[in-house]
N, C-alpha and C positions, 0 to 999 in steps of 0.2 A: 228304278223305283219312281223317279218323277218324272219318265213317260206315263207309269201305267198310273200313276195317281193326275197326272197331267199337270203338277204343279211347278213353279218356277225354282231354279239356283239358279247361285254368282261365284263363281270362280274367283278368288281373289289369290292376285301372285305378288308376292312382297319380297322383295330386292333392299339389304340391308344399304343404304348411303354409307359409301368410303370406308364399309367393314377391311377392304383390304389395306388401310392407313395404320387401323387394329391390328391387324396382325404382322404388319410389316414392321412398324416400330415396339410393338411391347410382343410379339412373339404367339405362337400358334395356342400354346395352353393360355393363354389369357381370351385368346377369339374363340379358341372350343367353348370356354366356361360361357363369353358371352352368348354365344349361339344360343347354349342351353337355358341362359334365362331368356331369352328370349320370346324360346317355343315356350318355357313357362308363363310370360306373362300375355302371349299370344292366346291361352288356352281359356287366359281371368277371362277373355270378351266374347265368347262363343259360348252356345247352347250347347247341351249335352249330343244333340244330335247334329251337331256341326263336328266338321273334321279339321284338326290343323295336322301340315305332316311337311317335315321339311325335305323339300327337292332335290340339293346338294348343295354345298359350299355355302352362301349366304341370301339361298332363295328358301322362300317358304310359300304354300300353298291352306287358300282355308277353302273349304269348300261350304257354304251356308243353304239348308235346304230348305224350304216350303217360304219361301221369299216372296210377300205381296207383291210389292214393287221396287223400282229401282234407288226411291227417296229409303226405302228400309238399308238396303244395303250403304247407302250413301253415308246413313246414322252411323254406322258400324264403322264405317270405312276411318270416320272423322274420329271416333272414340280410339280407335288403332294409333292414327298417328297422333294423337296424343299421349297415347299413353308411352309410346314408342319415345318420344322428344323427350320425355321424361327423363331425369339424371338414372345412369345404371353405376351401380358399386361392381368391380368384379375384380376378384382377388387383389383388392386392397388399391382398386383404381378405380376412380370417378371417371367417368367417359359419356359423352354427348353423342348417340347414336340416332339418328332419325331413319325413317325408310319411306318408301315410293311404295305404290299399290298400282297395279292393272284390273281391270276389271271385266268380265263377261258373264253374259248372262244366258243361258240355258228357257226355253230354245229361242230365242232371239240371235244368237250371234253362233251360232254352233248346235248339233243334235248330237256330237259326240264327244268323249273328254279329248283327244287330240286337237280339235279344232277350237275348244272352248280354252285348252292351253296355250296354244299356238295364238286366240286373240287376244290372252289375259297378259299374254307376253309383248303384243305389239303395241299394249296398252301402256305397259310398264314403261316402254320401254320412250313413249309419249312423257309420261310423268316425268322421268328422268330428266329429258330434252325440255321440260318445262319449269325446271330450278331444284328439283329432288323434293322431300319431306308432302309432295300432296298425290292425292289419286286418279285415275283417268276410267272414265269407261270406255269400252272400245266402239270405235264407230267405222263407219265400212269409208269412211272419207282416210279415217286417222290411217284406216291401214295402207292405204295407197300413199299417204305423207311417210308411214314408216319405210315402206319397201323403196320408194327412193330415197329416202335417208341413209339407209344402210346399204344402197347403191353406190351416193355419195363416198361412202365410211371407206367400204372396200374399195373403191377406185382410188380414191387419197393417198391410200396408204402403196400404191403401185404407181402412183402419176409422174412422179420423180424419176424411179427405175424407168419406165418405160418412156421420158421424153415428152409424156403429155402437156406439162405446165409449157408455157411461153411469157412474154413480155411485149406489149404493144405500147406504143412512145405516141404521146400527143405534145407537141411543142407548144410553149408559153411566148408569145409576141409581144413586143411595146408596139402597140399600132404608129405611134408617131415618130419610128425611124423604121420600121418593119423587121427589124433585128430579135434573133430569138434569142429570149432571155433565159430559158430552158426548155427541160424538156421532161414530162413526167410518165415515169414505166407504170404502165396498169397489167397486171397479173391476169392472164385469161388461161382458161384450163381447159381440153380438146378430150372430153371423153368420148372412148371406142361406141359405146353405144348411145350416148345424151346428145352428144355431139357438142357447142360450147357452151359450158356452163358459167353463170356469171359468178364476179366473185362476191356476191352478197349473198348467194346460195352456198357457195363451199366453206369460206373463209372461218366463217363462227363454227362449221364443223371441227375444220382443220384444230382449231384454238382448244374446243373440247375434247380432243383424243390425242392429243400431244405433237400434230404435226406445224404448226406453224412455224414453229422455229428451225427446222429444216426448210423449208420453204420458206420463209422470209429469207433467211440468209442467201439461200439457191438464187432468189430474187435481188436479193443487195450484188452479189456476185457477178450476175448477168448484166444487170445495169448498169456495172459499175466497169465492165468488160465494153460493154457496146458506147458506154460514152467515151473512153479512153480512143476507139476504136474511131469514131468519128474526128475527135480530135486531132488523132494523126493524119488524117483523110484531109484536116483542112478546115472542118466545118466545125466551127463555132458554136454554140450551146449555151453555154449559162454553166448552167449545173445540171445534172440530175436528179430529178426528184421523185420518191416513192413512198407511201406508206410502209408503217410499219404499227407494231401490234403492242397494247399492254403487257400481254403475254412475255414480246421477246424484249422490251425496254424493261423487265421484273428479273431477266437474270443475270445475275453475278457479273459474269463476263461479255456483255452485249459491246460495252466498249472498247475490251480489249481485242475484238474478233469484229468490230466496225473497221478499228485500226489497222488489220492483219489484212483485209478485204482493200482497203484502199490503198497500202500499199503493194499488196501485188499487183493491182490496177495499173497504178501509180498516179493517181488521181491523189488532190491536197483536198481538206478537207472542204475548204468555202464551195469545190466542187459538185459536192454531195447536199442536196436538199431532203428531206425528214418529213413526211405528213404528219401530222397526229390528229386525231382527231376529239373535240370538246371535250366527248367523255373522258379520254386517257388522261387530263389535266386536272380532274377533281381528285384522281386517283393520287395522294400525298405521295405513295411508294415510289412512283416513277421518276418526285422531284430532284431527288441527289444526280439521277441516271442524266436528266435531260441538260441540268447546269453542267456539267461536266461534258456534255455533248458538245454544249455553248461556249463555255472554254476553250474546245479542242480546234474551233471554226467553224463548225457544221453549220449547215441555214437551217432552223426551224421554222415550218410554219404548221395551220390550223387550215383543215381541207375543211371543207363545207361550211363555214364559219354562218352563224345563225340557222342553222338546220338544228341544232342540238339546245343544250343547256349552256347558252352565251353567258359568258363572264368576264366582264373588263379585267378585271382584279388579275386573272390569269395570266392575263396578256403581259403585264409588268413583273407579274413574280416569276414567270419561267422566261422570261427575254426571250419572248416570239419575234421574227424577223420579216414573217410576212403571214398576213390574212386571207385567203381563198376564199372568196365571195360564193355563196353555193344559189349555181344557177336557176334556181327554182325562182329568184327574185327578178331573173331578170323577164318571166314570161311576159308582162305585159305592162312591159315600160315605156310604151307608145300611151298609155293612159295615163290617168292623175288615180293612181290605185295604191293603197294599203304599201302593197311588196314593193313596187317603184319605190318610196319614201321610204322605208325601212332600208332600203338599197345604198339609197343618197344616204342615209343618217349613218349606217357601217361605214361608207364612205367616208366622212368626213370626221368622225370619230377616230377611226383609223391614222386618217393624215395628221391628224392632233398628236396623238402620240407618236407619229413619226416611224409608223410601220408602212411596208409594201405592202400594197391592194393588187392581188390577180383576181381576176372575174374568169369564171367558169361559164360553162355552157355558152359562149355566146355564138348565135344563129345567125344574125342577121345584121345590116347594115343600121337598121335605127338602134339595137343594141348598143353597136360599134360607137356609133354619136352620142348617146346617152350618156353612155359612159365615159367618152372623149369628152365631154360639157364638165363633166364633173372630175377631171383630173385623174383619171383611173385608165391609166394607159397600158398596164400590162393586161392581157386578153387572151384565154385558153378556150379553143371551142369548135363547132362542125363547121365555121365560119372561115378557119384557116384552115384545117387540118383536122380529119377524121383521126383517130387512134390507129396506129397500123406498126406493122411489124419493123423490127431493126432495118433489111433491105428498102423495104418502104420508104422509112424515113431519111433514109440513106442519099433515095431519088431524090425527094423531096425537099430536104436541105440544098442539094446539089442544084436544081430548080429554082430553088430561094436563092440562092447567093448569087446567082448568074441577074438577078431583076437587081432594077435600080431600088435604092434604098427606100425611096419615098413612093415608089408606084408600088412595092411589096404590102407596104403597109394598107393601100388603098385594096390593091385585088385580094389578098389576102390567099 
């Protein structure tokens, strides 16, 4: 009909938020009822000559016809998730239900309902990835962002089976003895078809669909295997250091299966260093997790320190043990610049409360001095040591302890 009239529709596909939280805790007759007001009050915001008709399980579809433009549909879309956000009574339960919307539009994004489903879905499926309760239109960019997203999704969930994750080790130096004071495992991921994916692209996936905590741990395990392992080899270290995720410092037992980990290792804890990162410390939940971490010996420290939401205050309430300078500061500290001074002021703020300073990213020799000027002698960066695999570092160590102590620190 709106070929031969030549007029426009919009496909709207609406995916209930956490309906399955509904039926899992209060039981499937309380999520049937809710379904069904829902198509009810779905039906209050449509024309007569609109169609709502639900998909299956907690999807529903409207279809709105002789649509001017996309700001009409947009009206609609916003009147939905309001009303949606709205309190629902359902057999004698108050429940907070919001939903996501996709959106396509006829003929712009499709000439057939297949293809106008198929993009109303890659749209949802955007909304979702963008915090739940808001709408998306679809865009021919969005689809190529969904189809490796859900590239990512499927590969994640096989990466482990199949051997794909790894661990690559960049050593932490005090320049002024050239002794490594540790060494920090960064998570790299080897997909069959992406080839290596970084972990700024997978990670926040992982944390969304429930794998991080198999993976963090996989990761706590490895590192805590390969530092053991250097150890008996002779070569000296520090600690080892790795992030770790809000996610897996929120459950129950994170400490007691930190402790199961390093014992099998048989690594103590002052061994083990902890990333966290600004955000994770506003988070209150995490704060019993992290004193207790503290207690146990663990080192804490603060990876990118001034990259995020900097707060002194933090520093003293969770008994931080060291600050990670984040190398973005150090680009151009051969000038009298903004980030230079900002660098120096962490700096020296830092040494006042009597925390360790490691400087990230460092490249180059005026780096090295800059920050030698200023008392900031431990130094993580392409300047000593590329990121590379356990054998790698293995050489490398081995290479390091053969040089005199004071010429290490110079050649780096």
């Amino acid at each position: 009909e709106a070929q031969r009239e030549q007029s426009s529709v919009a496909l709207l596909f609406l995916d209930l938020d956490r309906f399955k939280l509904v039926n899992d805790s209060l039981g499937h007759a309380v999520g049937d009822a809710l379904l069904q007001a829902v198509a009810e009050r779905l039906g209050q915001h449509v024309r007569g000559s609109d169609t709502v008709c639900r998909l299956g399980g907690d999807e529903f579809v409207i279809l709105l016809t002789a649509i001017r433009d996309a700001s009409d549909v947009a009206r609609i879309a916003n009147k939905l998730l309001d009303s949606m956000a709205e309190p629902w009574w359902v057999n004698g339960y108050a429940l907070n239900v919001s939903t996501s919307i996709g959106i396509s539009l006829y003929p712009m994004d499709g000439d057939d309902p297949d293809a106008l489903l198929q993009h109303a879905d890659t749209a949802l499926y955007q909304a979702k990835a963008n915090g739940r309760n808001n709408y998306q239109f679809f865009t021919v960019a969005m689809n190529a962002q969904v189809r490796e997203r859900m590239q990512l999704e499927q590969g994640l969930r096989q990466a482990l089976e199949r051997d794909e994750l790894t661990l690559h080790y960049q050593p932490q130096v005090d320049c002024a003895t050239g002794e490594v004071v540790a060494v920090e495992a960064l998570l790299r991921w080897r997909h069959p078809e992406l080839g290596w994916v970084e972990p700024d692209r997978f990670v926040s996936v992982a944390e969304e669909i429930g794998l991080i905590v198999p993976i963090g741990e996989w990761a706590l395990r490895r590192a805590c295997h390969d530092s053991q392992s250097w150890r008996r080899a002779g070569f000296e270290h520090g600690a080892v250091a790795l992030n770790v995720s809000s996610v897996q410092l929120q459950r129950p037992d994170f400490s007691v299966r930190l402790a199961e980990i390093l014992g099998e290792a048989g690594l103590q804890p002052h061994q083990l260093e902890l990333e966290l990162t600004e955000s994770l410390l506003v988070n209150e939940a995490n704060a019993a997790t992290l004193r207790q971490l503290k207690q146990a010996g663990i080192i804490l420290s603060i990876d990118d320190f001034g990259a995020g939401c900097s707060s002194m205050s933090y520093l003293r309430r969770f008994a931080i043990d060291k600050l990670k300078l984040d190398g973005s500061f150090l680009c151009d500290v051969g000038e009298d610049t903004d980030t230079a001074a900002i660098a120096n002021a962490i700096i020296t703020i830092a040494h006042c409360l009597q925390l360790t300073v490691v400087a990230e990213g460092v490249e180059t020799q005026q780096q090295v001095e800059f920050l030698s000027e200023r008392n900031c002698r431990l130094m993580q960066g392409y300047y000593f040591s590329r990121p590379q695999t356990a054998g790698g570092l293995t050489v490398w160590l081995r290479e390091r302890a053969a040089k005199p102590p004071l010429r290490s620190a110079v050649d780096g």
